[in-house]
Every structure is written in structure tokens, then in C-alpha cells.
C-alpha positions in Angstrom: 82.8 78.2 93.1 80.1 80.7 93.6 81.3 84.7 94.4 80.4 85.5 97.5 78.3 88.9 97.3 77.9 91.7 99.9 75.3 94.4 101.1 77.0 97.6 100.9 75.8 101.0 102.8 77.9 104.2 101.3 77.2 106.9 103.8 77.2 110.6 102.6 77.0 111.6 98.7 80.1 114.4 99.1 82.6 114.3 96.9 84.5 111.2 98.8 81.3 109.2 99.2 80.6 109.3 95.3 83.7 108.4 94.3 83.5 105.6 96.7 80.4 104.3 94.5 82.5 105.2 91.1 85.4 102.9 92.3 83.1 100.1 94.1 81.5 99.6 90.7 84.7 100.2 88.7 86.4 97.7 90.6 83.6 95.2 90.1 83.5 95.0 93.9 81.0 92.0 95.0 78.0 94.0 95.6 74.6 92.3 95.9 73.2 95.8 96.6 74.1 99.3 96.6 72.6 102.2 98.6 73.3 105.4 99.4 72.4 108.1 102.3 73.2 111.1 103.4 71.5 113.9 106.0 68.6 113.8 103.4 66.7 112.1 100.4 67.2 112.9 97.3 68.1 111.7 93.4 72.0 111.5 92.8 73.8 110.8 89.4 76.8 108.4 90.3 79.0 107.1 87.5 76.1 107.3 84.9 74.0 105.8 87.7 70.6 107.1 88.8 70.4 106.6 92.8 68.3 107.5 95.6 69.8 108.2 97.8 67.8 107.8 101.4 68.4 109.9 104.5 70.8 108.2 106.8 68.8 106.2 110.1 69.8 103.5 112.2 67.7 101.2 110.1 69.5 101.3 106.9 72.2 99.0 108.9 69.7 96.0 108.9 71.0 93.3 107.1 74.3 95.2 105.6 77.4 93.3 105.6 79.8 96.8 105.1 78.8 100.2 105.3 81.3 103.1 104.3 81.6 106.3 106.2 82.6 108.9 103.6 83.3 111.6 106.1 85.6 114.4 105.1 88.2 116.5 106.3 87.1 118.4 109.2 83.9 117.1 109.6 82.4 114.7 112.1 79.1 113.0 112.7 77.6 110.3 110.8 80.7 108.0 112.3 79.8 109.3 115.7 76.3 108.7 115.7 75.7 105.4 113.1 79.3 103.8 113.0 79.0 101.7 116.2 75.0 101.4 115.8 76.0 99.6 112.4 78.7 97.2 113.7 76.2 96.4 116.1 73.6 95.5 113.9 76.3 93.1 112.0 78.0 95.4 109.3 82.1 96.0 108.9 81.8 99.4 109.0 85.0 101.3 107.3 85.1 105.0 108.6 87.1 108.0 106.3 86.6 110.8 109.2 89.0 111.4 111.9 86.8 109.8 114.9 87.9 106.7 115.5 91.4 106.4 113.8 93.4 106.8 117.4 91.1 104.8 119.1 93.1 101.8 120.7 90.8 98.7 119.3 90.2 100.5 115.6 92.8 99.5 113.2 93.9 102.6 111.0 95.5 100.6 107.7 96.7 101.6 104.2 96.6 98.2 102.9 100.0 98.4 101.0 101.7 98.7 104.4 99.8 97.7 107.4 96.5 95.0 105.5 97.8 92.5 108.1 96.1 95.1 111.0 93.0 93.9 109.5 92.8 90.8 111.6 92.6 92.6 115.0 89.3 94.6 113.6 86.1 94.4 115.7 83.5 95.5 113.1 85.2 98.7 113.5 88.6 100.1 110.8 89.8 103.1 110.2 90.8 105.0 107.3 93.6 107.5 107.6 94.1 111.3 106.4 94.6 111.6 103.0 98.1 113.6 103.7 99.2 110.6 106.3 98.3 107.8 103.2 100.6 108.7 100.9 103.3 109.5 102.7 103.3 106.4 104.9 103.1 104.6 101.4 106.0 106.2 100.4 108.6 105.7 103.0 107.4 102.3 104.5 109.3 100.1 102.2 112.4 102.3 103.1 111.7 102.1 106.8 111.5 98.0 106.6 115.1 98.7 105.0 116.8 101.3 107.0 114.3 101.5 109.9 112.9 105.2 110.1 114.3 107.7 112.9 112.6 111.1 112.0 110.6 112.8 109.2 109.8 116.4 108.4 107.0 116.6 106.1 105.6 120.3 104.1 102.5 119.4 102.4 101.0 121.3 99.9 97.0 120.5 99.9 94.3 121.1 97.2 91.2 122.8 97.7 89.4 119.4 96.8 90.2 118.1 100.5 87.7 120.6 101.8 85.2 119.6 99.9 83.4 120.5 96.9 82.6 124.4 98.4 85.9 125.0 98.3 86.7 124.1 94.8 83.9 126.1 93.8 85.0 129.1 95.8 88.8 128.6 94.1 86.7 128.9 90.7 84.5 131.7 91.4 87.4 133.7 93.2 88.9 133.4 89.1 86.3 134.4 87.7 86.0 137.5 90.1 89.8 138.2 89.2 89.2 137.9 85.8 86.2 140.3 86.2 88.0 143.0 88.1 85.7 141.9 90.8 86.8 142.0 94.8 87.3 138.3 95.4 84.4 136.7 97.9 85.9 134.8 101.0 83.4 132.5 102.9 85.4 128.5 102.9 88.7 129.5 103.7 90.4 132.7 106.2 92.1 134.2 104.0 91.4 134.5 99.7 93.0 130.9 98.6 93.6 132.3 94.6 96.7 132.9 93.9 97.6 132.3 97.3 99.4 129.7 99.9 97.3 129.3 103.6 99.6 127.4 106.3 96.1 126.4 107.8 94.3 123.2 107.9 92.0 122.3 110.6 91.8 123.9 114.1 94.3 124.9 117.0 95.7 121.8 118.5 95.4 121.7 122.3 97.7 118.6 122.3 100.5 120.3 120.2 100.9 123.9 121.0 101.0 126.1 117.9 100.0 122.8 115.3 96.8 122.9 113.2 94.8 119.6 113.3 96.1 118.5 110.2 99.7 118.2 111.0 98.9 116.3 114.9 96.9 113.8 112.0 99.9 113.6 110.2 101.7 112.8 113.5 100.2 110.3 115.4 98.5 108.5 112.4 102.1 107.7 110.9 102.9 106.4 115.0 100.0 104.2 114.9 100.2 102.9 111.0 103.9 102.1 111.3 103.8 100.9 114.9 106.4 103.2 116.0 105.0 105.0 118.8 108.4 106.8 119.1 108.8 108.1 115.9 110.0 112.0 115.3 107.6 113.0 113.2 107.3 117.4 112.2 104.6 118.5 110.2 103.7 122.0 108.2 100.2 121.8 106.1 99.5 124.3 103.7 96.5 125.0 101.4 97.2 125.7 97.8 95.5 126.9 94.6 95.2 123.8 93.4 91.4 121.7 92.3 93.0 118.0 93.2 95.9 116.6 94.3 98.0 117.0 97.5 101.9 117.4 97.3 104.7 116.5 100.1 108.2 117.5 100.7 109.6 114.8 103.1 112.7 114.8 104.4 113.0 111.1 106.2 116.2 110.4 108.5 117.0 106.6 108.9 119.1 104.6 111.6 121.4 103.7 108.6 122.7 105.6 105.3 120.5 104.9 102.8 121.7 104.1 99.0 120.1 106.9 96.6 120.3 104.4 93.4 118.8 101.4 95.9 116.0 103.8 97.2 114.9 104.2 93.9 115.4 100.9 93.1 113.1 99.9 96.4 110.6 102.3 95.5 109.9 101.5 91.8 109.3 98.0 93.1 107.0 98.8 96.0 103.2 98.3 95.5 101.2 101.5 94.9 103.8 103.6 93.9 105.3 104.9 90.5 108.4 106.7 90.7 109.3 109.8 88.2 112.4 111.0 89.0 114.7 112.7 86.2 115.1 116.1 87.4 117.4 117.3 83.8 114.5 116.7 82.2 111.9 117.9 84.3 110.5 114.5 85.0 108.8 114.6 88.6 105.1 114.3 89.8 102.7 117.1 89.6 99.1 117.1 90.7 97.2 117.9 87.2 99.2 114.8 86.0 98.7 112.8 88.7 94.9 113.7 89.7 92.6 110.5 88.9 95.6 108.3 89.1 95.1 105.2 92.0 98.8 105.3 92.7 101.3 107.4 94.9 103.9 109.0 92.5 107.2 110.5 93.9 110.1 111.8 92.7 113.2 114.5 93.6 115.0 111.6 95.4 118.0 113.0 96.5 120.9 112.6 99.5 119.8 115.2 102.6 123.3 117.6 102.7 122.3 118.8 106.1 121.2 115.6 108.3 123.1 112.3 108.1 121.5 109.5 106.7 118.9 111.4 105.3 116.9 111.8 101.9 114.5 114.2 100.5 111.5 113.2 98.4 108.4 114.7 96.3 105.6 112.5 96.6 102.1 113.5 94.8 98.6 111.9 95.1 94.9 112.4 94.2 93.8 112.9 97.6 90.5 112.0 96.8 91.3 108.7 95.2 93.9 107.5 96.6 93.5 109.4 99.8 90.1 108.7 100.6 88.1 106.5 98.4 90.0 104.1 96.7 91.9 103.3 100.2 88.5 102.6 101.8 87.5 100.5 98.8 91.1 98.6 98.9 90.9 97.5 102.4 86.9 96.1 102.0 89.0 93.9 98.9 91.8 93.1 101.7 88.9 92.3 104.1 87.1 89.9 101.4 91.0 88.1 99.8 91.5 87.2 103.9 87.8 86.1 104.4 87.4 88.4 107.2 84.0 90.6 105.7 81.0 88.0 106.2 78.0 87.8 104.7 74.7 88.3 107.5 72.9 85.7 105.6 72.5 84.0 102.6 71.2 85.6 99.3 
């Protein structure tokens, strides 16, 4: 039987929207063609790949069967001003920035826990924050076992999440250090070498005294697990760190949960790898992890202050996993249930 092929849009050539490309074409995703735009033309190198890349218009969406949004943390946009105009115009359109992912009729899925949301889409999904992925990957399969009463998440995020300035700032701010120079600030408030910011995103007006990131963290879990009463607590830090974001979660469940059958759930669940021997220093750390596809956790251990409680590590390229690779996985989810068609045929 023939494959059915597709004509894919990647909007924005940023650091999510190229690895978008790299993991469309190392996933041998069906792709009949393969453009890229951004706020300008211009010649981009992709995974050995010359492309030009064209400057986004409403015209690009002629004729595409899925388009990806590649918008980053903090920014907003190209989903606001093309996403709906593409839909419109035929395409599935599958949106990384934060505009659409509360909205009632736009499923938000990580397709390891929620790809059956899929079927409610309009031309419209939702990728979540990269924080809110892996840890809704990580304690799903626990909440279908003990059902989930409240977690308190610290999350430890790499520069990489703000884009490619910010790693470059972390680098140049070394280099002045190791120069003896005074360290330029212009991405972040504060110096972010050798440092820990507990600042990501703007003032909530919606939760006094919460940054952005943490609300995300929030009401995406809410929304992804369909427990609109969930206790969820959030602290987000920025770290010194090129790639990879970290989370302490402490979960509370309705029942006691087993610590050798957590494990034992875990290690079984899809997307996740668990590496968790504390003697010898066996637990997930972001240089190991970076450029991996999975979420890793480990430090799984009985909460002594809250019953029914556990404490976990979890670790996960937040690029990969956190933006591209999710987007990429739920355009396979869309294709394996026959809900992406093709405009016409070619």
C-alpha cells in the first residue's frame, strides 16, 4: 500500500524550529515537501541541509497539510497571527507557544499520556511547556495507579529554554570570568553564571506572587490530566546550565504508593528510563541526558513528611523532548489514527 505523504510548513528557524526539521527528517516523517519561514528570508543550514527559508505570509498555508509553530518560551506571535489563518486554509496546525494551550477547543497532549485528545482537534493542538511535559510524563502512569491529590514541583531550567541568546550570553559571561572581565547582563535580570534566578516569565496577575512559568506548570498539568481540581505548587528557577531542565517533585496520592512498584511502573512506562541507584551515584543529570528523546528520573523515595507521598528527580532535554520531538510525536499520533489528511492528491 502506498505511504501517504504530507506538506509540511515549520514556522520559525530558532533553536526549537530547527530541531523540529532535524527530528522530522530523522524520524523519516512522511514529508512530500519541506519548507521553512521565519520573520525573514534567508539561507539556513539544517541537519546538513541547505534551506531557504522564506518569510512567513498567509500564503505559505496554501495547499499544506501541517504546519508547526516553533514558538518559544516567552514569546508570542506567529501562532497569533498565522495559526488560525492556516487551519483555515486546510492545514493541522501544531502550536509550541503558550497561546492557545488553555483555550477550551485546542487539545494540549503529550502523546504518551493524553494522544487520545487528538480526536476532539479542530485543525487546532497544542503543545505544552517544556517543564509541564516531563513532569506530566512522569507521574501519569502513577496517577492511573494511585490517582494524584497534590504535587509540589522545583524546577531547575537551562539557559537553552530562552533561546539561543541566552546560551550565548551563559558563554560569553565565562569567558568574561575567565578574563577578569565584569560580566555583561542583557537576557536575563540578574548575571545567570555561576548563579540560580527563581525567575521565569512575567508577574502573574492570576496567581499573586507566581512567575508565568510556574501558572504554565499549573493549569497545563489540570488540563493534560483532566483534573481540573488538582493541587498543583510550582517554583521555577534558571540555572547555569546549556540544555536540559531538572525537577524535584514531590506527588501526594489518594493511596500509599509501593516505592519497589513505582519503580517497577515507571521502568515500564513509555518515554521514560529510570536511573535510580543512589549508593552509586546513579541518577539523571542534564549533560547525560541532553540529546536524549526520553524523560529519565530517578531519587525515588518514600515523602517522610506527607502521607502517601514520594519524591522524584526527573531530567529532560527541554528542547527535544520538551519542544520538538513532542510536536513531531503528536503529527506521528495524528498520521497512526488517520486524523492528518492530505489537501489533495500528489
Amino acid at each position: 500500500m502506498e505511504r501517504k505523504m504530507y506538506r509540511v510548513v515549520v514556522v520559525g528557524a530558532g533553536m526549537v524550529g530547527r530541531k523540529m526539521v532535524e527530528i522530522l527528517l530523522e524520524r523519516n516523517f512522511p514529508v512530500s515537501s519541506l519548507l521553512v519561514c521565519a520573520t525573514r528570508s534567508r539561507k539556513e543550514t539544517i541537519a546538513g541541509r541547505i534551506f531557504d527559508v522564506v518569510k512567513t505570509t498567509d500564503e505559505i498555508f496554501n495547499g499544506v497539510d501541517l504546519a508547526f509553530f516553533a514558538g518559544t518560551e516567552g514569546e508570542k506571535g506567529a501562532g497569533l497571527e498565522f495559526a488560525r489563518k492556516a487551519v483555515e486554509k486546510g492545514a493541522v496546525v501544531i502550536d509550541n507557544g503558550g497561546d492557545f494551550r488553555l483555550c477550551p477547543d485546542v487539545p494540549l497532549v503529550v502523546p504518551e499520556v493524553n494522544a487520545c485528545d487528538l480526536a476532539k482537534h479542530k485543525g487546532l493542538i497544542a503543545n505544552p511547556n517544556c517543564s509541564t511535559i516531563q513532569m506530566v510524563i512522569a507521574i501519569a502512569p502513577l496517577h492511573i495507579e494511585y490517582r494524584l491529590r497534590r504535587i509540589i514541583a522545583a524546577t531547575y531550567q537551562a539557559v537553552s529554554g530562552t533561546g539561543s541568546k541566552a546560551v550565548e550570553e551563559l558563554k560569553h559571561q565565562a569567558l568574561q570570568y575567565e578574563r577578569n572581565e565584569p560580566l555583561s547582563v542583557e537576557v536575563y535580570p540578574k548575571q545567570i553564571l555561576f548563579n540560580v534566578i527563581p525567575h521565569i516569565g512575567s508577574v502573574s496577575k492570576e496567581f499573586p506572587g507566581y512567575y508565568t512559568e510556574e501558572v504554565k506548570m499549573v493549569l497545563e498539568t489540570r488540563k493534560i490530566l483532566n483534573c481540573p481540581d488538582l493541587m498543583v505548587s510550582a517554583t521555577c528557577a534558571r540555572v547555569p546550565v546549556f540544555n536540559g531542565h531538572s525537577e524535584a517533585l514531590t506527588v501526594q496520592f489518594e493511596k500509599e504508593p509501593d516505592v519497589l512498584r513505582v519503580r517497577e511502573i515507571l521502568s515500564s512506562a513509555r518515554g521514560v528510563k529510570v536511573l535510580d541507584d543512589p549508593e552509586s551515584a546513579v541518577y539523571p543529570v542534564p549533560v547525560e541526558v541532553s540529546g536524549k528523546d526520553e524523560v529519565y528520573i530517578g531519587r525515588i523515595r518514600k515523602n517522610p513528611c506527607l502521607e502517601n507521598a514520594i519524591d522524584l528527580w526527573v531530567v529532560a532535554d527541554n528542547i527535544r523532548k520538551g519542544a520538538a520531538l513532542n510536536a513531531v510525536q503528536i503529527a506521528e499520533e495524528l498520521v497512526a489514527r488517520g486524523l492528518l489528511k492530505r489537501q489533495g492528491i500528489y
